[in-house]
C-alpha positions as CSV (number, residue, x, y, z in Angstrom):
1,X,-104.1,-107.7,-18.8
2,X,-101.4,-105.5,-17.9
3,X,-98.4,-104.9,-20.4
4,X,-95.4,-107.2,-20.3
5,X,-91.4,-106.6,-20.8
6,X,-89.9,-108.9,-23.6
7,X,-86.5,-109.0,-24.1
8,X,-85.1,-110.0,-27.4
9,X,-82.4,-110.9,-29.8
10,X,-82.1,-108.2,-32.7
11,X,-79.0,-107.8,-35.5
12,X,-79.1,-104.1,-35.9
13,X,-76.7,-104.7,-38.9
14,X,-74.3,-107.3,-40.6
15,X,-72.0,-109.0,-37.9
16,X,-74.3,-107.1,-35.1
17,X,-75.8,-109.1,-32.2
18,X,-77.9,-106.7,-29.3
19,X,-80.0,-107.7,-26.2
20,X,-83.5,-104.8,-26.7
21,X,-86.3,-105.1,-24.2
22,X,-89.6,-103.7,-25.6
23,X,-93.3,-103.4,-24.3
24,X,-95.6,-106.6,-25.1
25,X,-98.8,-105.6,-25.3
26,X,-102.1,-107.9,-25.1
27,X,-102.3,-110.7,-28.2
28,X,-104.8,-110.0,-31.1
29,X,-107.6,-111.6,-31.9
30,X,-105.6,-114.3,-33.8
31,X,-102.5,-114.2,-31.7
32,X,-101.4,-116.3,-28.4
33,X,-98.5,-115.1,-26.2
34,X,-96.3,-116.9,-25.1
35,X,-93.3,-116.9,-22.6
36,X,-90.2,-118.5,-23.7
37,X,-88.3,-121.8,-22.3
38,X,-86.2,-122.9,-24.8
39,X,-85.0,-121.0,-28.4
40,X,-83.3,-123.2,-30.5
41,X,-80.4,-121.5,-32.0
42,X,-80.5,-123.0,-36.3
43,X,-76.5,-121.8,-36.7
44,X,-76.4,-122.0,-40.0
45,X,-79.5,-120.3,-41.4
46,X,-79.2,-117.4,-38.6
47,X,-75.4,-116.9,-39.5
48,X,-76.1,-116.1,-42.8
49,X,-78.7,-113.7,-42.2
50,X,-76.7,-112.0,-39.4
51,X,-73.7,-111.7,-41.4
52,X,-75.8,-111.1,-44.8
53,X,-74.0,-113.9,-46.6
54,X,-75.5,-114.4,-50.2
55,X,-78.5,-116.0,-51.0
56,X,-80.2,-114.2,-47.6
57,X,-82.4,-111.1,-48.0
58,X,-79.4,-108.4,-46.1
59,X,-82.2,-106.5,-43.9
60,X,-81.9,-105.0,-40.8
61,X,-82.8,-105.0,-38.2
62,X,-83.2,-108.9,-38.3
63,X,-84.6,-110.5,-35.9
64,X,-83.0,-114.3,-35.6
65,X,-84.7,-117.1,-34.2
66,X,-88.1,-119.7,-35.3
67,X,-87.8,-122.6,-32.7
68,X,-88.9,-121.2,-29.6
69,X,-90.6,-123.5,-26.8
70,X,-92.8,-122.6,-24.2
71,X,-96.1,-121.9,-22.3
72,X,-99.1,-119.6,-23.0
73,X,-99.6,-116.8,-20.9
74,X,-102.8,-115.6,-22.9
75,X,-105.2,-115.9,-26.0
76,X,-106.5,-113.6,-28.2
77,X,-110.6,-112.9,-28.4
78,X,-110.6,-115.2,-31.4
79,X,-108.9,-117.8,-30.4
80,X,-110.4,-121.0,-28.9
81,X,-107.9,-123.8,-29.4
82,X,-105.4,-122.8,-27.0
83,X,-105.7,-121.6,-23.7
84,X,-103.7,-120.1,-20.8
85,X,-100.5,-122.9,-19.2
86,X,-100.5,-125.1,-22.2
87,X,-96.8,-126.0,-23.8
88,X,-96.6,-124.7,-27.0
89,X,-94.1,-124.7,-29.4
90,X,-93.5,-121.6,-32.3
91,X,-92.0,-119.9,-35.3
92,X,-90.8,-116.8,-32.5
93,X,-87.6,-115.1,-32.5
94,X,-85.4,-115.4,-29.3
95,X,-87.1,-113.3,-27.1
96,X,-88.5,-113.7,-23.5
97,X,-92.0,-113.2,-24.4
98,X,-94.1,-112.7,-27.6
99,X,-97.0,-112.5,-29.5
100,X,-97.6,-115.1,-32.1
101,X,-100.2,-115.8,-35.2
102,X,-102.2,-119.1,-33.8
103,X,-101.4,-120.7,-37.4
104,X,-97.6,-120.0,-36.1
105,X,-97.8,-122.2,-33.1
106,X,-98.6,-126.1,-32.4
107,X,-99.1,-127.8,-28.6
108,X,-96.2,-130.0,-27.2
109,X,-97.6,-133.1,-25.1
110,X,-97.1,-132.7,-21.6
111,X,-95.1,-135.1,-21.3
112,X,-91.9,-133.8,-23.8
113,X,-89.5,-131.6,-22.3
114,X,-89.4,-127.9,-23.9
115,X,-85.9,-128.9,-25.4
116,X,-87.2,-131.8,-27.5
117,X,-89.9,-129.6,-28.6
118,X,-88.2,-126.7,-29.6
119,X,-86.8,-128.9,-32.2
120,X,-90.1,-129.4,-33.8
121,X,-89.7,-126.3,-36.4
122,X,-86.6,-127.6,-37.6
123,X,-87.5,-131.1,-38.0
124,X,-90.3,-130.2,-40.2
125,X,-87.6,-128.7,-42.6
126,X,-85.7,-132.3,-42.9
127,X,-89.2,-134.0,-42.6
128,X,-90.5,-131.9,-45.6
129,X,-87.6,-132.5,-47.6
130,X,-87.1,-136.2,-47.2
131,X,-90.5,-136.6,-47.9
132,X,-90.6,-134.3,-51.3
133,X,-87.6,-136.6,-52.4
134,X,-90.1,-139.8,-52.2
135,X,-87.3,-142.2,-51.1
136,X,-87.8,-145.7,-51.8
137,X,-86.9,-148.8,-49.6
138,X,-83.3,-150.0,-50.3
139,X,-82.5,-146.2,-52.5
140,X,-79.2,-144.7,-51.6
141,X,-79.1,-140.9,-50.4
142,X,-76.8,-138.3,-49.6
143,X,-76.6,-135.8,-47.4
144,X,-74.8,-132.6,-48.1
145,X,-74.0,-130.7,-45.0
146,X,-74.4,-132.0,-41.8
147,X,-75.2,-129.1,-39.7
148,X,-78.8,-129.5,-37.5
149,X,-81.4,-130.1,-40.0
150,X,-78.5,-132.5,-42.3
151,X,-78.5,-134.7,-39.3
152,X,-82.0,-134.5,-38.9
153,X,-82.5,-135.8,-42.8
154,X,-80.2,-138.5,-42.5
155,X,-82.5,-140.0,-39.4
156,X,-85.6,-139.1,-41.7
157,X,-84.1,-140.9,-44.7
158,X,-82.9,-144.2,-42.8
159,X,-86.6,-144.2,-41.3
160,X,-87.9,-143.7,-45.0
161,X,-86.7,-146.6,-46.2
162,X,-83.2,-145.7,-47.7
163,X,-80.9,-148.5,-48.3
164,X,-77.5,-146.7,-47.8
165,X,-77.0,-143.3,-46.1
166,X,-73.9,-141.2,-47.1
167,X,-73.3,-137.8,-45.3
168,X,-70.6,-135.2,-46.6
169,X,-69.3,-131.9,-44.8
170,X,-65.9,-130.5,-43.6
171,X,-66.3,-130.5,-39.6
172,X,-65.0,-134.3,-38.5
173,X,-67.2,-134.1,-35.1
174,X,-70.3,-133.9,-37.5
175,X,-69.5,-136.7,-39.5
176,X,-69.2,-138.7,-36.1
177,X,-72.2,-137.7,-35.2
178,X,-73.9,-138.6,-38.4
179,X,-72.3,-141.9,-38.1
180,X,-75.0,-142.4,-34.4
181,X,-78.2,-141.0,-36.5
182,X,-77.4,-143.7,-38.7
183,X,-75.2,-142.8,-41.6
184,X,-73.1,-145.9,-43.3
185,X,-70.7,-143.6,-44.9
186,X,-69.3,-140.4,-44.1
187,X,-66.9,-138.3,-46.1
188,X,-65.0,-134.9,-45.0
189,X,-64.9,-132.8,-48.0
190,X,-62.6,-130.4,-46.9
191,X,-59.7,-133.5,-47.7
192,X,-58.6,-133.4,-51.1
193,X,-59.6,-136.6,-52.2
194,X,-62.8,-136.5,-51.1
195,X,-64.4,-136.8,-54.7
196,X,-62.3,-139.9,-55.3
197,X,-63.6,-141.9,-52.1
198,X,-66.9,-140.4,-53.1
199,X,-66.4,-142.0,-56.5
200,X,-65.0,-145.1,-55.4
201,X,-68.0,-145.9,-53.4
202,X,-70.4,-144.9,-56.4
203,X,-68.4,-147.5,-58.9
204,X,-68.6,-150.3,-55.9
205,X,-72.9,-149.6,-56.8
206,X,-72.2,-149.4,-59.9
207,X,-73.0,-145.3,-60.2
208,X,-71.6,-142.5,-61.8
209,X,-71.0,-139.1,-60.2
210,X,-69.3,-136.5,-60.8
211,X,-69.7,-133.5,-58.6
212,X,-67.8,-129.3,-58.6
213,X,-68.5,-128.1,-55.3
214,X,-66.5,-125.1,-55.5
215,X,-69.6,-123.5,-57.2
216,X,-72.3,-125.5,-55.8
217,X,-73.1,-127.5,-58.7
218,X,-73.6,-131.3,-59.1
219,X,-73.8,-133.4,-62.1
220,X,-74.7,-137.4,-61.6
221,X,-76.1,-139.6,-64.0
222,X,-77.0,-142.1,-61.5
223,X,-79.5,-145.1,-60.8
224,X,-81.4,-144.9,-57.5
225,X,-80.4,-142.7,-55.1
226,X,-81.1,-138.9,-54.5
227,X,-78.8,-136.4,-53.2
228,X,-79.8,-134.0,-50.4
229,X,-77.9,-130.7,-49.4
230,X,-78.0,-127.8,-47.8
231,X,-78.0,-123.7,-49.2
232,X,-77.7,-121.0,-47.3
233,X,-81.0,-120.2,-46.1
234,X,-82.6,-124.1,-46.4
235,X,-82.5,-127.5,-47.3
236,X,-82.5,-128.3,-51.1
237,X,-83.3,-131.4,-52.6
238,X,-81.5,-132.7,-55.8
239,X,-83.2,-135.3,-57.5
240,X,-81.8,-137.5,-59.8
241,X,-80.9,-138.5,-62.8
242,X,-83.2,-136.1,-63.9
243,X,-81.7,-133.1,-61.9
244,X,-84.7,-131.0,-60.5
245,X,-83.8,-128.9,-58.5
246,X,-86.4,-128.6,-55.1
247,X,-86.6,-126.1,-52.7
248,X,-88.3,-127.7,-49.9
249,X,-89.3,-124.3,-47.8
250,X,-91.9,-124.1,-50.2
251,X,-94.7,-126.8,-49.0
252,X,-96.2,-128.9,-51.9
253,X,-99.2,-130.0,-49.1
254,X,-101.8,-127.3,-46.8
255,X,-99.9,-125.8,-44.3
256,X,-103.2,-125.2,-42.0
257,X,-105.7,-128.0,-41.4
């Protein structure tokens, strides 16, 4: 097979976005390649490493992207699980075409759209942290920040079981979409008596809360509910009353079958 022209997304330095076309050359053994049909852009996580905010590793070039939907255009000599014209969905940067590890990359059915599947990657982050928070039928939860995968975690919870879904952030269009993927409360925290309607709602279940989010830290001695937010690079999950702190990028389960 002939060599292929990719091009791709690349932050040559903080605040830097460039369009680079390289030279794809044939998959390795373990590898597929794949052609791009949709990248999901994850704003927040991608932000942060372009603009090296803290709490993100500051090296460039960085290479943004891990949602990226799309077909096969070849295997490598290894692999036997995939093969050419299959939809695929990846952890790939935006780029055109690339090559990919074959424990990177999961088959779509043929009947979803490339835009629902490029959410996949995404949804296992919520998925993985709703699930580490073991939420019980009728529990209360809140979400803090409702960017992508915050909206995605509110769905998860409701579908988990949870009694009573609260979502918090300080962009009013989120919070009305929060409200259609099923949260009963939403509070804008960029008001200043956001802790006092947050509060309120706590002493109507009889809960106690008290929260400083000017330096990301949360105290709550409540009964029954966890709290879910977001850092800079992932979900976090903070559950209480004990207060253990989980970082759910790191997978308590396999991550290959």
């Amino acid at each position: 097979m002939k060599e292929r022209k990719s091009i791709l997304v690349v932050a040559p330095g903080a605040g830097k976005i460039e369009l680079k076309e390289e030279i794809i050359k044939f998959p390795q053994a373990r590898e597929i390649q794949m052609q791009t049909i949709v990248s999901l852009i994850s704003p927040g996580t991608e932000r942060a490493f372009i603009l090296g905010l803290p709490n993100t590793e500051r090296r460039y070039p960085f290479y943004p992207g891990y949602c990226a939907a799309g077909k096969v255009l070849a295997v490598g000599p290894e692999v036997t699980n995939f093969k050419k014209g299959e939809k695929v969905v990846g952890l790939l940067p935006h780029r055109s075409i690339g090559n990919i590890d074959v424990n990177l990359v999961f088959k779509l059915p043929q009947e979803m759209n490339y835009l629902t599947g490029s959410f996949y990657p995404v949804a296992i982050i919520a998925l993985q942290g709703v699930r580490k928070a073991q939420i019980e039928l009728g529990e209360i939860v809140v979400v803090l920040g409702l960017g992508l995968i915050g909206q995605l975690a509110v769905q998860f919870a409701r579908l988990s079981g949870a009694g009573l879904a609260i979502g918090i952030d300080q962009i009013s269009e989120r919070l009305e979409i929060a409200k259609t993927c099923g949260a009963d409360v939403v509070i804008n925290n960029r008001q200043p008596d956001w802790s006092q309607k947050l509060k309120s709602f706590f002493i109507k279940y009889h809960l106690h809360l008290s929260c400083h989010f000017a330096h990301t830290e949360i105290r709550a001695v409540p009964f029954g509910f966890k709290i879910l937010f977001n850092s800079t690079k992932a979900l976090i999950l903070l559950s209480l009353p004990l207060l253990s702190l989980i970082h759910i990028s790191e997978p308590t389960r396999p991550l290959y079958i």
